[in-house]
C-alpha positions as MATLAB code, in Angstrom:
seq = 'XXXXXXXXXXXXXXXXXXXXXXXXXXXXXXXXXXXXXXXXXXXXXXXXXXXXXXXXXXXXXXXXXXXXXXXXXXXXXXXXXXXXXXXXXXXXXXXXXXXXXXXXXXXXXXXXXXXXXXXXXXXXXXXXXXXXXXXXXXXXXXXXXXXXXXXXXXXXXXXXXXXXXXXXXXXXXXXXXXXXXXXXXXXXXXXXXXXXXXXXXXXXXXXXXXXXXXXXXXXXXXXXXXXXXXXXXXXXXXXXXXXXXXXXXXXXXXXXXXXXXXXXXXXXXXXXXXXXXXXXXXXXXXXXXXXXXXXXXXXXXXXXXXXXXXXXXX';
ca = [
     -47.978   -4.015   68.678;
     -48.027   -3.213   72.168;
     -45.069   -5.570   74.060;
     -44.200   -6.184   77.500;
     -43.398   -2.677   79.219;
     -46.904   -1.230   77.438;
     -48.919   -4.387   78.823;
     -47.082   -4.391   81.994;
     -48.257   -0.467   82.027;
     -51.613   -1.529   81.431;
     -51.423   -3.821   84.112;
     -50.631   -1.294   86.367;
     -53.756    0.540   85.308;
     -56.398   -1.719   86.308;
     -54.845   -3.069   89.578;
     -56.472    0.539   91.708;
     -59.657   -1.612   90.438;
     -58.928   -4.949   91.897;
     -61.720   -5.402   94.751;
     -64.012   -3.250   93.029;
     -67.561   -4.578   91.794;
     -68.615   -3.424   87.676;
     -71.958   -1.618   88.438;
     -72.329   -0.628   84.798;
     -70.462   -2.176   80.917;
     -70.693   -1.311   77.495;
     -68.877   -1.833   74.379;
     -68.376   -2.903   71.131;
     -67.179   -6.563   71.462;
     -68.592   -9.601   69.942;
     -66.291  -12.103   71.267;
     -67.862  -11.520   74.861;
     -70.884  -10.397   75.667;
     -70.221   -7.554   78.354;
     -73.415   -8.332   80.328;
     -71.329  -10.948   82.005;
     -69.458   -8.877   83.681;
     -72.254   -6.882   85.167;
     -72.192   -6.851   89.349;
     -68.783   -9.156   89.097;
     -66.049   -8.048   91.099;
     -62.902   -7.591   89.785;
     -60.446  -10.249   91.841;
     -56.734  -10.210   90.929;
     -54.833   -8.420   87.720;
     -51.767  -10.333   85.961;
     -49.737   -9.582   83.095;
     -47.523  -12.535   81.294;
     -45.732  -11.469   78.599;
     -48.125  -10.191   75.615;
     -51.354  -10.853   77.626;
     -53.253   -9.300   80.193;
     -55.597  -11.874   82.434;
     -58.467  -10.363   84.885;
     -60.085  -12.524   87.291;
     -63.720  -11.654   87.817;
     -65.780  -13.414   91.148;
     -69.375  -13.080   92.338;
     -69.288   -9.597   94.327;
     -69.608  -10.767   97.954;
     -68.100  -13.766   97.579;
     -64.762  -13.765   99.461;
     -64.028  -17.408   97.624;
     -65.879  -16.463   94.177;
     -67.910  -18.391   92.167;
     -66.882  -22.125   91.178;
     -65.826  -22.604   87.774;
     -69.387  -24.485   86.692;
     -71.348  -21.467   88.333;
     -69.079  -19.045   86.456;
     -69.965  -20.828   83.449;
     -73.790  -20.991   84.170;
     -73.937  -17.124   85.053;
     -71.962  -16.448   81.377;
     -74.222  -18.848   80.060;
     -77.302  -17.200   81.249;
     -75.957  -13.416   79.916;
     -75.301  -14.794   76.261;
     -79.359  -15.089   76.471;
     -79.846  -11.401   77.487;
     -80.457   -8.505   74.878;
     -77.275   -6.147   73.816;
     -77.404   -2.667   75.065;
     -78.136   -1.421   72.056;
     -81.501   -3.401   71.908;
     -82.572   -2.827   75.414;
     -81.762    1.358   74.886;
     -79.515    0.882   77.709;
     -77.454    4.086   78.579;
     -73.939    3.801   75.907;
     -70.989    4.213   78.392;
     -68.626    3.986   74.689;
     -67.319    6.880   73.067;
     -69.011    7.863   69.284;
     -68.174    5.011   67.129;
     -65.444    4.805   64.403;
     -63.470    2.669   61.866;
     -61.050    0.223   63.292;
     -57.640    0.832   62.231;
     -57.274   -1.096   58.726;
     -54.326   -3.456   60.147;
     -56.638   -4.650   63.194;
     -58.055   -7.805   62.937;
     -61.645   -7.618   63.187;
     -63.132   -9.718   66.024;
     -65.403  -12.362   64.862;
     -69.348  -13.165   67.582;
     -69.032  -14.573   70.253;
     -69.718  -18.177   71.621;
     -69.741  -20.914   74.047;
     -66.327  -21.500   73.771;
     -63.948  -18.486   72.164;
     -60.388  -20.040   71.567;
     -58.941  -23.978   71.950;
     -57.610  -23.292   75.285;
     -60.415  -20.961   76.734;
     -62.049  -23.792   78.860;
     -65.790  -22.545   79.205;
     -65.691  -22.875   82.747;
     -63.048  -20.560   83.576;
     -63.064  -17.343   85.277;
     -60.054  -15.617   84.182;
     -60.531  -12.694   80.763;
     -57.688  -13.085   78.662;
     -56.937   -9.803   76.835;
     -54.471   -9.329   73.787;
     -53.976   -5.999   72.398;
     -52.948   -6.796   69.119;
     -51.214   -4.489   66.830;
     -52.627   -1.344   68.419;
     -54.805   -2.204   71.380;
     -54.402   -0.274   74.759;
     -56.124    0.253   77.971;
     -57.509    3.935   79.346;
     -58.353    4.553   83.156;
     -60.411    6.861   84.014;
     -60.808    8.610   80.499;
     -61.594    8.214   77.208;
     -59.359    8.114   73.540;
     -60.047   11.223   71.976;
     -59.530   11.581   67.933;
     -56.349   13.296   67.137;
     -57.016   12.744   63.183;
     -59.505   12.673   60.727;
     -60.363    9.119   59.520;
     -60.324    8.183   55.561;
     -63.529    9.626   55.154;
     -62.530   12.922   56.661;
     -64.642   12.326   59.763;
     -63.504   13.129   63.135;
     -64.686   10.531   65.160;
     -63.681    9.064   68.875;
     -62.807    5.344   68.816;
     -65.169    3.121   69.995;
     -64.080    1.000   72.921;
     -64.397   -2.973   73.049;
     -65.116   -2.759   76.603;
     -66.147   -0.192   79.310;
     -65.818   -1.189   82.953;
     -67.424    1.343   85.498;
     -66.579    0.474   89.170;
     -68.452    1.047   92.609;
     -65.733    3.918   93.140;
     -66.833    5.911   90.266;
     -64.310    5.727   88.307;
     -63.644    3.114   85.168;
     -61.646    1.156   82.646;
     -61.701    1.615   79.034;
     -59.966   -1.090   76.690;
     -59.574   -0.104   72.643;
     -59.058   -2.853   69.919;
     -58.065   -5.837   72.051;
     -59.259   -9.217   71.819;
     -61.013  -11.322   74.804;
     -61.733  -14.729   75.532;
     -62.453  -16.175   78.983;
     -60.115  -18.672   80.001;
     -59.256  -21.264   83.105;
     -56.325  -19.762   84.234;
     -53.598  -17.296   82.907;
     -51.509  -19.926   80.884;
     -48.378  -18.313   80.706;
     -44.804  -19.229   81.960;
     -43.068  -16.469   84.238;
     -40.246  -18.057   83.346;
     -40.172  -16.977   79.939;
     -41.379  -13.436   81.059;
     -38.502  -10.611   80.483;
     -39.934   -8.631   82.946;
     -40.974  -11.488   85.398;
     -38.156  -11.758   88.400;
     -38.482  -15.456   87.749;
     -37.278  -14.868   84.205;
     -35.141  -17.870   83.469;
     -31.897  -16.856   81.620;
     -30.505  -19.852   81.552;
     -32.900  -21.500   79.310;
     -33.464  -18.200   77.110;
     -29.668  -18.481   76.500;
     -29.792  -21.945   75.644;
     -32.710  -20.922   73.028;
     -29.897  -18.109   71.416;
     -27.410  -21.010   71.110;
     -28.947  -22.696   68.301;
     -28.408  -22.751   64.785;
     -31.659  -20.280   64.169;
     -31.057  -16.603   63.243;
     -31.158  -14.792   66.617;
     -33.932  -12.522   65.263;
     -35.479  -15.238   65.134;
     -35.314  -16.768   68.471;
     -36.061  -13.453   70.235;
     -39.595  -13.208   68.568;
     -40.333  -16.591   70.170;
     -42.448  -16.019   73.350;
     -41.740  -19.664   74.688;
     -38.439  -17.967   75.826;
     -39.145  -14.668   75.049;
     -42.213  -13.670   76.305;
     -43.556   -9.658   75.867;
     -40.225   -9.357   73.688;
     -41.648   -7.530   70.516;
     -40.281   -6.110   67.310;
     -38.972   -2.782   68.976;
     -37.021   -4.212   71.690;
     -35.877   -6.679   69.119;
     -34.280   -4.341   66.679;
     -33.008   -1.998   69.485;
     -31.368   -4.693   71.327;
     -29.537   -6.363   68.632;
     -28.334   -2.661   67.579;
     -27.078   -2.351   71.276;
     -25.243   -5.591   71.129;
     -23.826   -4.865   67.557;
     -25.193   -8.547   66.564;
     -26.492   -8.738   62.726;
     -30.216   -9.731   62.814;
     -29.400  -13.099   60.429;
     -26.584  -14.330   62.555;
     -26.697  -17.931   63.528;
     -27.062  -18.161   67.284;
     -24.344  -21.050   67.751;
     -21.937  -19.191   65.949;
     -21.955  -16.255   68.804;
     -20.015  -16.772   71.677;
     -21.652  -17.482   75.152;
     -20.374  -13.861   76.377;
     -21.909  -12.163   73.401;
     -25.268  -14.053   73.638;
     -25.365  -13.103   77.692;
     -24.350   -9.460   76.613;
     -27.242   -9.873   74.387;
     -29.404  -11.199   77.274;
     -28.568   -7.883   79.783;
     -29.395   -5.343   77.028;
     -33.010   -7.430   76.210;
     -33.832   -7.317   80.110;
     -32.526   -3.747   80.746;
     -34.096   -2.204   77.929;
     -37.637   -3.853   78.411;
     -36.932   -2.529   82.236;
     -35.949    1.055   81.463;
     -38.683    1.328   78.678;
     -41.262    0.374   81.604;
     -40.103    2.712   83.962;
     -40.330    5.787   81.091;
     -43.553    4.500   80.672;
     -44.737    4.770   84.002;
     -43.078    8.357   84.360;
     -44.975    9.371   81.037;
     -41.532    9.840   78.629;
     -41.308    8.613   75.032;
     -39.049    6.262   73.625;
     -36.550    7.135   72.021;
     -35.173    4.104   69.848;
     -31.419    3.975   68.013;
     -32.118    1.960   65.246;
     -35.647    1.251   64.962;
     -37.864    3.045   61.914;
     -34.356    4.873   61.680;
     -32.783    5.629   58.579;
     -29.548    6.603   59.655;
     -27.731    4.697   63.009;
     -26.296    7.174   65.768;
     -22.830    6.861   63.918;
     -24.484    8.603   61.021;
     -24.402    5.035   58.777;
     -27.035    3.955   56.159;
     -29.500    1.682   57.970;
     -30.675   -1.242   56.090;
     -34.280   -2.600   56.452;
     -35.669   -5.561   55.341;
     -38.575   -8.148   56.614;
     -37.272  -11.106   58.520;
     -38.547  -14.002   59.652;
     -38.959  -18.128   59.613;
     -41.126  -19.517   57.069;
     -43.069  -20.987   59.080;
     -43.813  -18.135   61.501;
     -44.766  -14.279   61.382;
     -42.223  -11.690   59.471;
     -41.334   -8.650   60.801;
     -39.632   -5.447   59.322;
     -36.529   -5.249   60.885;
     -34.039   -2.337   60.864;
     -29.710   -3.281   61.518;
     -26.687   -0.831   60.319;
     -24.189   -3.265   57.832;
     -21.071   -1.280   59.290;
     -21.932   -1.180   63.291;
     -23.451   -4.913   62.783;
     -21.682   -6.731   60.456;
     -22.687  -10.221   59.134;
     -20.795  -13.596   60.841;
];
């Protein structure tokens, strides 16, 4: 799943766009219909945590379209024939399977999630366990799929801009929305990241694995920066939070904004990462690593990876 250096990356991608007008979509998404976007202009680009929000205006109009006229124009486009229908040019790449562990999206309509208010102008985009975003170019099949076929993945959503160049987005989900509802405060890469109240979230009685998955503190912190982090701070992944001391949790803290800031930056300078302890099966000190799926029953579980000598249980 992409976290908060890939998304930030992303972010980074589309923001050449921002003042540019879509003069052409396509696509393979059913939770939109990508004839809205048609002749909008592309307004501001923001990334909090996980999620990616565009704003899209009226092109022309410096102030942009009220939130009941933005609805009205969607409105109107949900009435309009797919491409497919109207033999409208394909901007999308040949079509293909969807990776097995992405959820499929489900049709679009009036309103896509609880807290996408129909009037809003803002898309939300997640990427899910393997979405990403292309300028300028297209994902090209590096495999054969199950069937032996080598086919290009089909995009979700094609933007081509007034400059001539465009925006591809693969296996992401979108939903129109009011406003980006996100918290910079919980953002790891956001300057107004709040440490203070992410270290009073590590001080409880909850494994710290735990707590770091939890994006109301935590927010772009995956699974990777998890597992590395923890290595990095020699913490076990089931140790209670409240019995770490404040310098250890804060030690804990640096290494979870540092790493998330140097994986960025090798992101941006197009270098891999190249993780201690994650998907490892031996720790830089040579030791066994142990890996086992961990998480609260009421939330999601994640494989996690943690060496039994280099982090020993409290």
């Amino acid at each position: 799943m992409p976290e908060g250096p890939s998304v930030k990356k992303f972010q980074l991608l589309t923001s050449p766009f921002v003042g540019q007008v879509v003069t052409k979509v396509g696509g393979s998404s059913r939770k939109i219909n990508v004839n809205e976007l048609k002749a909008l202009k592309l307004q501001d680009s923001q990334v909090h945590g996980k999620n990616l929000f565009l704003a899209f205006v009226a092109a022309g109009d410096l102030l942009g379209l009220s939130a009941e006229e933005l609805a009205l124009q969607r409105e109107a486009c949900r009435g309009a024939s797919s491409p497919a229908q109207e033999g409208q040019e394909q901007v999308c790449a040949p079509q293909t399977d969807l990776p097995e562990e992405e959820p499929q999206e489900v049709p679009h309509s009036i309103c896509d999630a609880p807290d996408a208010g129909c009037a809003g102008n803002w898309l939300r985009v997640h990427f899910g366990l393997f979405g990403s975003i292309r300028a300028n170019e297209f994902s090209r099949a590096n495999k054969a799929n199950k069937r032996g076929d080598w086919k290009d993945p089909i995009p979700r959503l094609v933007l081509h801009f007034e400059s001539g160049g465009f925006l591809v987005f693969y296996n992401c989900r979108m939903h129109w929305c009011s406003s980006p509802m996100a918290d910079p405060a919980s953002d790891i890469l956001s300057v107004e990241f709040h440490r203070g109240r992410a270290l009073d979230a590590l001080r409880t009685p909850n494994p710290v694995c735990y707590t770091l998955l939890d994006q109301r503190y935590f927010s772009g912190l995956g699974n990777i920066i998890k597992n590395e982090i923890l290595y990095m701070a020699k913490i076990h992944p089931l140790t209670q939070g409240s019995l770490l001391a404040v310098s250890d949790l804060e030690r804990l803290l640096d290494y979870a904004v540092q790493f998330s800031s140097d994986w960025l930056q090798s992101k941006l300078h197009g270098k891999g990462l190249h993780p201690q302890i994650y998907q490892k099966e031996q720790c830089p000190l040579g030791h066994a690593v142990m890996k086992e799926t961990l998480g609260s029953s009421h939330g999601f579980k994640r494989l996690t990876w943690w060496c039994p000598q280099c982090q020993p249980a409290v």
